[in-house]
py3Dmol code that shows the C-alpha trace and the ligand (Angstrom):
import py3Dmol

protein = """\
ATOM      1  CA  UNK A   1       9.643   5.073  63.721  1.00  0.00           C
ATOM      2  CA  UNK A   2       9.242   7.065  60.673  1.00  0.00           C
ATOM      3  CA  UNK A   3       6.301   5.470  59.368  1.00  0.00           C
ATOM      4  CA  UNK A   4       8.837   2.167  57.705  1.00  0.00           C
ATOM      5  CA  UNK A   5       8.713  -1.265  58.922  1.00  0.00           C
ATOM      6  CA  UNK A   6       7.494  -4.372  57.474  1.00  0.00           C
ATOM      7  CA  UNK A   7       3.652  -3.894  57.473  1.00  0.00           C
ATOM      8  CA  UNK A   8       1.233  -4.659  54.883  1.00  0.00           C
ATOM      9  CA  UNK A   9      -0.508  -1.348  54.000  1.00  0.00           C
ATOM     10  CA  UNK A  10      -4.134  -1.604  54.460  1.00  0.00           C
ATOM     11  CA  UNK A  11      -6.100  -0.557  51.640  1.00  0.00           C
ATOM     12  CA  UNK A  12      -8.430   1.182  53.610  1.00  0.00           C
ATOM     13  CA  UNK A  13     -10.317   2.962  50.434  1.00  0.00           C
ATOM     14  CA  UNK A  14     -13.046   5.576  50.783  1.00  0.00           C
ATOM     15  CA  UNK A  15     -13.700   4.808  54.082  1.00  0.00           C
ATOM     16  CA  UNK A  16     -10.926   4.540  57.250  1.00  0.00           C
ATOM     17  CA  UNK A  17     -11.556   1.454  58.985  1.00  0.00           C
ATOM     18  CA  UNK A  18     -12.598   2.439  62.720  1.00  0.00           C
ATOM     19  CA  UNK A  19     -10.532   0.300  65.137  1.00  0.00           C
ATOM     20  CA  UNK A  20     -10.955   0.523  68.934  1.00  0.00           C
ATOM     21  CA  UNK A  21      -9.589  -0.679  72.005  1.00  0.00           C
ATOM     22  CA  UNK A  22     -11.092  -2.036  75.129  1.00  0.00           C
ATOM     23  CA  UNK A  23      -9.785   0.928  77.666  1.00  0.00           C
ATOM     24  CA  UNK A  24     -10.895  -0.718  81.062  1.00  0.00           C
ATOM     25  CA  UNK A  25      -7.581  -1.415  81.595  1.00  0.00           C
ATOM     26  CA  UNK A  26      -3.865  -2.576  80.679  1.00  0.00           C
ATOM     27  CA  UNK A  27      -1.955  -0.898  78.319  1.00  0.00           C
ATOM     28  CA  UNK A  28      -4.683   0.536  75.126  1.00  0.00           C
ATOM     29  CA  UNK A  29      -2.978   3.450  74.728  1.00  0.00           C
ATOM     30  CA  UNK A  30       0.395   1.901  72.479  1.00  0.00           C
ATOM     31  CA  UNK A  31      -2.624  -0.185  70.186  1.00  0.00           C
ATOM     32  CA  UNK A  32      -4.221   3.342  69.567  1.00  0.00           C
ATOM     33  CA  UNK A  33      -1.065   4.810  68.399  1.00  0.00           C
ATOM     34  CA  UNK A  34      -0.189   1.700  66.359  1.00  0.00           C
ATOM     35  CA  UNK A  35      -3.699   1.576  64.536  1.00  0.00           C
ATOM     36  CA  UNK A  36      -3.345   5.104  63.571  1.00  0.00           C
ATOM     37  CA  UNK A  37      -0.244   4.716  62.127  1.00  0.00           C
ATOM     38  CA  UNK A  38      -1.749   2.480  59.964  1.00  0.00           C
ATOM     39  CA  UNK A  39      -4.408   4.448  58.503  1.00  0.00           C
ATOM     40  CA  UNK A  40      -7.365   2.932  60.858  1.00  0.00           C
ATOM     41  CA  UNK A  41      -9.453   5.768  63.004  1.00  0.00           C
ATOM     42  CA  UNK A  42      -8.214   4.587  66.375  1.00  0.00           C
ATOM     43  CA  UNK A  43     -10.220   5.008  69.709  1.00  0.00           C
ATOM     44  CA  UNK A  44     -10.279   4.039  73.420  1.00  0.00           C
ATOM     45  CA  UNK A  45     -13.228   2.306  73.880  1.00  0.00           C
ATOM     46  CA  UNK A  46     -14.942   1.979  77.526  1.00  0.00           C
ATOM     47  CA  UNK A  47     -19.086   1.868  76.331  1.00  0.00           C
ATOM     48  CA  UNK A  48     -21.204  -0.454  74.799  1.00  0.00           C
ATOM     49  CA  UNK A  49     -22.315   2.274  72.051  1.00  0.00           C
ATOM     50  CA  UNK A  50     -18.737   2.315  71.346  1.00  0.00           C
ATOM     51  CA  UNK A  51     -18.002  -1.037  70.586  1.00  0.00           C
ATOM     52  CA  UNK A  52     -21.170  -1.112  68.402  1.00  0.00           C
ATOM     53  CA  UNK A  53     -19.439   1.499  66.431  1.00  0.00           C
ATOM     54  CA  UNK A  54     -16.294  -0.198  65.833  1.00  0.00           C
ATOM     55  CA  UNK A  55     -15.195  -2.558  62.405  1.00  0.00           C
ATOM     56  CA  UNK A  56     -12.554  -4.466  64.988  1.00  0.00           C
ATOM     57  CA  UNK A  57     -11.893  -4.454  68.636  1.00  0.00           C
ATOM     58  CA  UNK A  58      -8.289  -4.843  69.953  1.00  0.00           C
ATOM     59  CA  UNK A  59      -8.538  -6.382  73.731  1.00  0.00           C
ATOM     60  CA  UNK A  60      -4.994  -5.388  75.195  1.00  0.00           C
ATOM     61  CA  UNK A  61      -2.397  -6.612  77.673  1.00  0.00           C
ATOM     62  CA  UNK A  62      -2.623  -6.279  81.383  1.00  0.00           C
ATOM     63  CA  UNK A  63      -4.349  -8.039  83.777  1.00  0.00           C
ATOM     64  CA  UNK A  64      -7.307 -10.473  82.800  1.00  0.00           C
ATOM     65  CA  UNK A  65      -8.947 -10.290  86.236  1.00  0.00           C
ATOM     66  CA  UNK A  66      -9.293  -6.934  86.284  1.00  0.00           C
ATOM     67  CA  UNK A  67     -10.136  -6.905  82.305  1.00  0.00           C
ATOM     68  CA  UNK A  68     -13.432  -9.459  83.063  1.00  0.00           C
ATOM     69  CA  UNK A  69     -14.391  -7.532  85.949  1.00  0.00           C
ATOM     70  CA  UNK A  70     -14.648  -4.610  83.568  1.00  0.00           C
ATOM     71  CA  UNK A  71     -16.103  -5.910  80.815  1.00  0.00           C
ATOM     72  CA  UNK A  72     -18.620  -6.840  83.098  1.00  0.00           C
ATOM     73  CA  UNK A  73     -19.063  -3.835  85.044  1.00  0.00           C
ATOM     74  CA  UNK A  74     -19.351  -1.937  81.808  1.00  0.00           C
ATOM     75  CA  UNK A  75     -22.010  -3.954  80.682  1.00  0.00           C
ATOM     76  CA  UNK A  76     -19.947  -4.275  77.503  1.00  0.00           C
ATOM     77  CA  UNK A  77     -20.444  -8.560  77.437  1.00  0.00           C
ATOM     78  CA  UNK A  78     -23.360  -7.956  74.635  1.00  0.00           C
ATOM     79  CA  UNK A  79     -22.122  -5.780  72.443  1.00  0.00           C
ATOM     80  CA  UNK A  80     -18.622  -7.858  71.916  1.00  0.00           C
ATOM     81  CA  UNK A  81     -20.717 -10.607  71.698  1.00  0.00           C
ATOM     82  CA  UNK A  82     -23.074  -8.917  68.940  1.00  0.00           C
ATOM     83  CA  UNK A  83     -19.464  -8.280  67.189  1.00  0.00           C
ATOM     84  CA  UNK A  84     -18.378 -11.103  66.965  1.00  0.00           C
ATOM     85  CA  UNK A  85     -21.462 -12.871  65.854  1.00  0.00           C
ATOM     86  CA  UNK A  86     -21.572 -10.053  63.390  1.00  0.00           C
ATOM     87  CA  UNK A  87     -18.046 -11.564  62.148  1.00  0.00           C
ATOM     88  CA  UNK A  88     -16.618  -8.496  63.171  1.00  0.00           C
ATOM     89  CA  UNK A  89     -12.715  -9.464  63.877  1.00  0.00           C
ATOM     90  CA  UNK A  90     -11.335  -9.171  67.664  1.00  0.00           C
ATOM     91  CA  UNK A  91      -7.458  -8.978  68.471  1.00  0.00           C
ATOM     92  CA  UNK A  92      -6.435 -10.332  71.894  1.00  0.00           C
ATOM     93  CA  UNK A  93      -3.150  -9.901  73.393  1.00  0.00           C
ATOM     94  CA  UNK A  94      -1.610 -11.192  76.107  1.00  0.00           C
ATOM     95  CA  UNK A  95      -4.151 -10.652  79.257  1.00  0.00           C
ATOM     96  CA  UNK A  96      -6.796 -10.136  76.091  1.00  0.00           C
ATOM     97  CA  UNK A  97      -5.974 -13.290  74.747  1.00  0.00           C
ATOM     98  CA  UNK A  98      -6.400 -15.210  78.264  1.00  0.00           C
ATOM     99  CA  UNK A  99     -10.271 -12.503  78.136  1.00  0.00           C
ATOM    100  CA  UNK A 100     -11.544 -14.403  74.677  1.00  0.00           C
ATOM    101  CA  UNK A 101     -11.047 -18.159  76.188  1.00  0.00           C
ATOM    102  CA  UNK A 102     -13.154 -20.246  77.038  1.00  0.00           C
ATOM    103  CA  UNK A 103     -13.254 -19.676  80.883  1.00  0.00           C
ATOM    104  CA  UNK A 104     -13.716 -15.848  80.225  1.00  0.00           C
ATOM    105  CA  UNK A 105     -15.600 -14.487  77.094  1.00  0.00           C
ATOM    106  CA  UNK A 106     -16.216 -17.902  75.589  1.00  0.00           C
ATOM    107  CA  UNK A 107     -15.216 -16.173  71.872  1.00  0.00           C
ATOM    108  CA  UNK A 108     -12.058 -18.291  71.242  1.00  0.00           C
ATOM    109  CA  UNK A 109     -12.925 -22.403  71.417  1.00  0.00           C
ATOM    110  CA  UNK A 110      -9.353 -22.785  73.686  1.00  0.00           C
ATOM    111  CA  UNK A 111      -7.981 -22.621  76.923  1.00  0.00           C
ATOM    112  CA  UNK A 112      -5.201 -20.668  77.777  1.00  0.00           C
ATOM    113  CA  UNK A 113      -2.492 -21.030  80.565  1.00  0.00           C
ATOM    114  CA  UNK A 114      -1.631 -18.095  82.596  1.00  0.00           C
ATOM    115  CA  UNK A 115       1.665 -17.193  83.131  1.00  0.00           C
ATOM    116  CA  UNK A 116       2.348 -20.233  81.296  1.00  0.00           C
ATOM    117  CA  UNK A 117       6.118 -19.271  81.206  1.00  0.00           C
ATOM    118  CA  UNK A 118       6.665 -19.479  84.739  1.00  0.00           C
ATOM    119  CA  UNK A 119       8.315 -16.976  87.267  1.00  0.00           C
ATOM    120  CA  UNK A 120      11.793 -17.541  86.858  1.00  0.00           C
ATOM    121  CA  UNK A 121      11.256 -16.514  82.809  1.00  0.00           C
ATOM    122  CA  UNK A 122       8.577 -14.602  83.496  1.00  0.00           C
ATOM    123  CA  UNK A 123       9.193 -11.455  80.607  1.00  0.00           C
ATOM    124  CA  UNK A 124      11.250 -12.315  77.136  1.00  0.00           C
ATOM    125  CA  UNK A 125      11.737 -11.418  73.665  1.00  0.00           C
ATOM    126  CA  UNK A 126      11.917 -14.313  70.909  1.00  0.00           C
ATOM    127  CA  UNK A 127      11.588 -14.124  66.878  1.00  0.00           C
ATOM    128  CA  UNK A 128       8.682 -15.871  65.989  1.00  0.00           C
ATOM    129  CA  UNK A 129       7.748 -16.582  62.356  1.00  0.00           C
ATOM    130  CA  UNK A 130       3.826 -16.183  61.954  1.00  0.00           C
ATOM    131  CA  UNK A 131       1.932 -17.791  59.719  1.00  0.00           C
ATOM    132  CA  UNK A 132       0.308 -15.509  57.603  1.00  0.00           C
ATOM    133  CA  UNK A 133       2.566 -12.369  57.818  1.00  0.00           C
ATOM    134  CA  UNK A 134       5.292 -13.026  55.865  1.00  0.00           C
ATOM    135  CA  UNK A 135       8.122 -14.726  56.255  1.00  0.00           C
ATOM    136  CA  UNK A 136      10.278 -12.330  58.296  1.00  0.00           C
ATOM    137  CA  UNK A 137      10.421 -13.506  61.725  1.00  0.00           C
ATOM    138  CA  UNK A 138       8.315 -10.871  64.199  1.00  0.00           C
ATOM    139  CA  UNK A 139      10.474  -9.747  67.681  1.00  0.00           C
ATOM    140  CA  UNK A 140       7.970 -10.811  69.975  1.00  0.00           C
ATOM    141  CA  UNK A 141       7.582  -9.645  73.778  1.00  0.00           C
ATOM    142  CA  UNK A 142       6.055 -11.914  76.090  1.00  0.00           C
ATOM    143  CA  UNK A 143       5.435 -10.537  79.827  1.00  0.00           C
ATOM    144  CA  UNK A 144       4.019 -12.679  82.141  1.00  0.00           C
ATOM    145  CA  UNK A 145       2.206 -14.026  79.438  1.00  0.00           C
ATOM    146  CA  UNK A 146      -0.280 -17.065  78.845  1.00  0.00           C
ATOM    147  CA  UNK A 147      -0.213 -20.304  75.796  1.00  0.00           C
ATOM    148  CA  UNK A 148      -2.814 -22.147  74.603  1.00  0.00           C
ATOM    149  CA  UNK A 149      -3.010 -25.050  76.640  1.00  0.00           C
ATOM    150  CA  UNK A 150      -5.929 -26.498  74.599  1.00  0.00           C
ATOM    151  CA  UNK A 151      -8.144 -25.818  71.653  1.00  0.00           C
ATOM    152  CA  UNK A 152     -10.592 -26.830  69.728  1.00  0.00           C
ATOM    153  CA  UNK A 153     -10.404 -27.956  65.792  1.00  0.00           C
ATOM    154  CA  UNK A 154     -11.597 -25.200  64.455  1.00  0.00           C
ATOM    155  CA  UNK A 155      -8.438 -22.747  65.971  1.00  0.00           C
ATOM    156  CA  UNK A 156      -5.453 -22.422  63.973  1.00  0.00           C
ATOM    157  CA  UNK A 157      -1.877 -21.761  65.455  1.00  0.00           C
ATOM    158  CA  UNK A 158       0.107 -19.376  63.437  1.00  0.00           C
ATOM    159  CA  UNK A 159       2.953 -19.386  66.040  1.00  0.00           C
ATOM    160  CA  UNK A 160       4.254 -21.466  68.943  1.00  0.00           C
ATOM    161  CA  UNK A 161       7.113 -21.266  71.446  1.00  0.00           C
ATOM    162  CA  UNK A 162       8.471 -24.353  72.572  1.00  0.00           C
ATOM    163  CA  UNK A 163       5.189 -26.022  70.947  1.00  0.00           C
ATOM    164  CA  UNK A 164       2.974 -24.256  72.815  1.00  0.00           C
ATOM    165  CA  UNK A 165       0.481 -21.824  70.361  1.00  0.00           C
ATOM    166  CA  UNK A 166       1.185 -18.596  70.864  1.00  0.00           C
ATOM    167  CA  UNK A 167      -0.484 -16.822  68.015  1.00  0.00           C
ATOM    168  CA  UNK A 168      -3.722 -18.358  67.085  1.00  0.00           C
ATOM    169  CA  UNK A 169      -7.261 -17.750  64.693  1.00  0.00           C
ATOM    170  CA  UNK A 170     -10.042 -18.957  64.710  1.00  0.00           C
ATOM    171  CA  UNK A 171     -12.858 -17.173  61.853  1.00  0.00           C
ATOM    172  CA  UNK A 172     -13.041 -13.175  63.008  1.00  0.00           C
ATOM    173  CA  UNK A 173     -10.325 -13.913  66.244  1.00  0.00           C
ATOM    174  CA  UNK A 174      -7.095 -13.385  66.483  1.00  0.00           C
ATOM    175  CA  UNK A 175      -5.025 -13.763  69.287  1.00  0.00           C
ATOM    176  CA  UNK A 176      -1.475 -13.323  70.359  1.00  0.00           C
ATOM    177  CA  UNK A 177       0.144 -14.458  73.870  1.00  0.00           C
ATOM    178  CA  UNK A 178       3.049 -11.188  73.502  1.00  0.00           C
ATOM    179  CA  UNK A 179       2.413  -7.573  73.453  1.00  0.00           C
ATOM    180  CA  UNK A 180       2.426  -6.415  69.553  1.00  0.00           C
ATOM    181  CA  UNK A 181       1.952  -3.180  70.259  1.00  0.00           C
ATOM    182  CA  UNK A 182       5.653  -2.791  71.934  1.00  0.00           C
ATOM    183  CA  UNK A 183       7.731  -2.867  68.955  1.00  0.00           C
ATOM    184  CA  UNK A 184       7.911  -1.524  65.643  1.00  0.00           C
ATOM    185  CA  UNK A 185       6.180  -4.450  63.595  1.00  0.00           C
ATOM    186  CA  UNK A 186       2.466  -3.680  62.888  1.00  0.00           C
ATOM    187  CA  UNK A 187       1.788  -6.519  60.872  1.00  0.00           C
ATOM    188  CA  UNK A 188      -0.693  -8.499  63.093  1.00  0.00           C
ATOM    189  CA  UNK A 189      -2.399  -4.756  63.807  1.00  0.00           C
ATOM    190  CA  UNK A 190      -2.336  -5.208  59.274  1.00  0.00           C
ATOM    191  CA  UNK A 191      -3.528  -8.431  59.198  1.00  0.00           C
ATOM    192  CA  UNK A 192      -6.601  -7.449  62.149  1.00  0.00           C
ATOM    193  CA  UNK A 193      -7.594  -4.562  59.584  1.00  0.00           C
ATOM    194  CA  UNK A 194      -7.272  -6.790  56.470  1.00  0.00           C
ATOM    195  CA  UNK A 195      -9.731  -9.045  58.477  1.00  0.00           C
ATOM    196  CA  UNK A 196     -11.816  -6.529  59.208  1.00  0.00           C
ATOM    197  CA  UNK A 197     -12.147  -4.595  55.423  1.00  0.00           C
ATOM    198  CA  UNK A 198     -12.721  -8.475  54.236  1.00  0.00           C
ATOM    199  CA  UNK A 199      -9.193  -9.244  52.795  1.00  0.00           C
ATOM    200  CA  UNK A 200      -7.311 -11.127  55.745  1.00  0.00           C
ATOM    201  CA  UNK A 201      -6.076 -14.333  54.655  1.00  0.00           C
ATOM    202  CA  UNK A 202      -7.234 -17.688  55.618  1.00  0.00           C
ATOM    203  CA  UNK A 203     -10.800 -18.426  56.523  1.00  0.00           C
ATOM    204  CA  UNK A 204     -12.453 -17.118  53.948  1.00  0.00           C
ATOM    205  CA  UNK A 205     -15.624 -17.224  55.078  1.00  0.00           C
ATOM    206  CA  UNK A 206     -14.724 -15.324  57.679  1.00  0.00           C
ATOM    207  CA  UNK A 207     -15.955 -11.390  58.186  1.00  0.00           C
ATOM    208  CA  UNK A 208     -17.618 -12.008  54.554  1.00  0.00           C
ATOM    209  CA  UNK A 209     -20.989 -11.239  55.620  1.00  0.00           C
ATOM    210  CA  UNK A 210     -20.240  -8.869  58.334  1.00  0.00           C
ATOM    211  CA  UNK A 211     -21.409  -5.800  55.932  1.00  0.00           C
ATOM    212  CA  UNK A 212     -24.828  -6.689  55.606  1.00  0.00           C
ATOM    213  CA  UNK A 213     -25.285  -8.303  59.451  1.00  0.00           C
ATOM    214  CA  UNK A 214     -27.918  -5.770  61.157  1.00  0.00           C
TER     215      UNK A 214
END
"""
ligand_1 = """\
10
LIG
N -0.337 -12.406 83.501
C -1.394 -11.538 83.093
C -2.759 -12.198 83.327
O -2.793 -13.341 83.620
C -1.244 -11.173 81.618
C 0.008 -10.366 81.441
C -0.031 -9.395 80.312
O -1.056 -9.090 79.723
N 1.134 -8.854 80.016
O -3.754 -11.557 83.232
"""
view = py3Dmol.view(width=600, height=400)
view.addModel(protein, "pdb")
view.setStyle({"model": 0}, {"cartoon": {"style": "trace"}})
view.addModel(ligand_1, "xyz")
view.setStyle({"model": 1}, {"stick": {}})
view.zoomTo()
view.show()
């Protein structure tokens, strides 16, 4: 990879942002590797002390079952919860997107489709332009992978397939129905950091606060 590719380099300053991913299950480990390429202090994350250490929580791919179970298990519900209400930014993908909706987590004001695409299609690769990350188009892998079938006012799409969102925000969440962490093009991993050090774009009230929450 050599360290090139389109990413916006996060400013990071005195401080390296500290970036974890829920490690229940699914594939974590490519998001850790991806994060630390960009400067963050990337972790697996499987405890609720963990998560209360983190500026931003990526929720990865795999299977959303399983991924609820866990989070439940875990006893990690609260502390993503206290996150978020702390305006501390989450990044679903795929399976984590499905985890944030309203059926699951209740973070993201949506409801998503699962393996919206159907069987006979069920794994592609499209170029998507994304709102919000420039205007190169971003190779996106979808396997088995959800849209947003509904949501609420306050989400915005910043990508759709076919008109279906596939890349949505809504204040400190971002979510993505592909697997971001399979190609070369950090930018949404960028744009989760920006959130989280105050700079993402859009929303600007957004993650403001987040400093002085608790
Ligand atoms: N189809 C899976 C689910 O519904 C998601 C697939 C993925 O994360 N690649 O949980």
């Amino acid at each position: 990879m050599g360290g090139a590719g389109p990413a916006v380099p996060p400013e990071v300053g005195a401080e390296r942002l500290r970036v974890g991913v829920l490690a229940s299950q699914g594939d974590f480990a490519a998001h850790v590797r991806m994060l630390a390429q960009l400067g963050a202090e990337s972790m697996e994350v499987r405890t609720p002390e963990q998560v209360e250490s983190l500026d931003a929580l990526v929720i990865p791919g795999g299977e959303s079952t399983t991924i609820t179970k866990a989070i439940e298990r875990d006893g990690l519900r609260p502390a993503i919860e206290a996150h978020h209400a702390a305006g501390k930014p989450i990044f679903g993908t795929c399976a984590g997107m499905i985890v944030l909706d309203r059926l699951h987590l209740g973070l993201l004001d949506a409801t998503c489709r699962r393996n919206a695409f159907g069987r006979q299609i069920a794994s592609f690769e499209a170029d998507l332009e994304v709102e919000g990350v420039g205007p190169e188009p971003m190779r996106a892998v979808f396997i088995r992978a959800p849209w947003i079938e509904e949501h609420g006012p306050g989400v915005e799409v910043l990508a759709r397939v076919d008109g279906h969102p596939v890349v949505v925000r809504e204040g400190p969440v971002l979510a993505a129905a592909f697997h971001p962490e399979l190609t070369d093009d950090s930018r949404l991993h960028a744009l989760l950091m920006a959130m989280a050090s105050g700079r993402g774009a859009g929303s600007p009230d957004a993650g403001g606060e987040r400093k002085g929450a608790s």
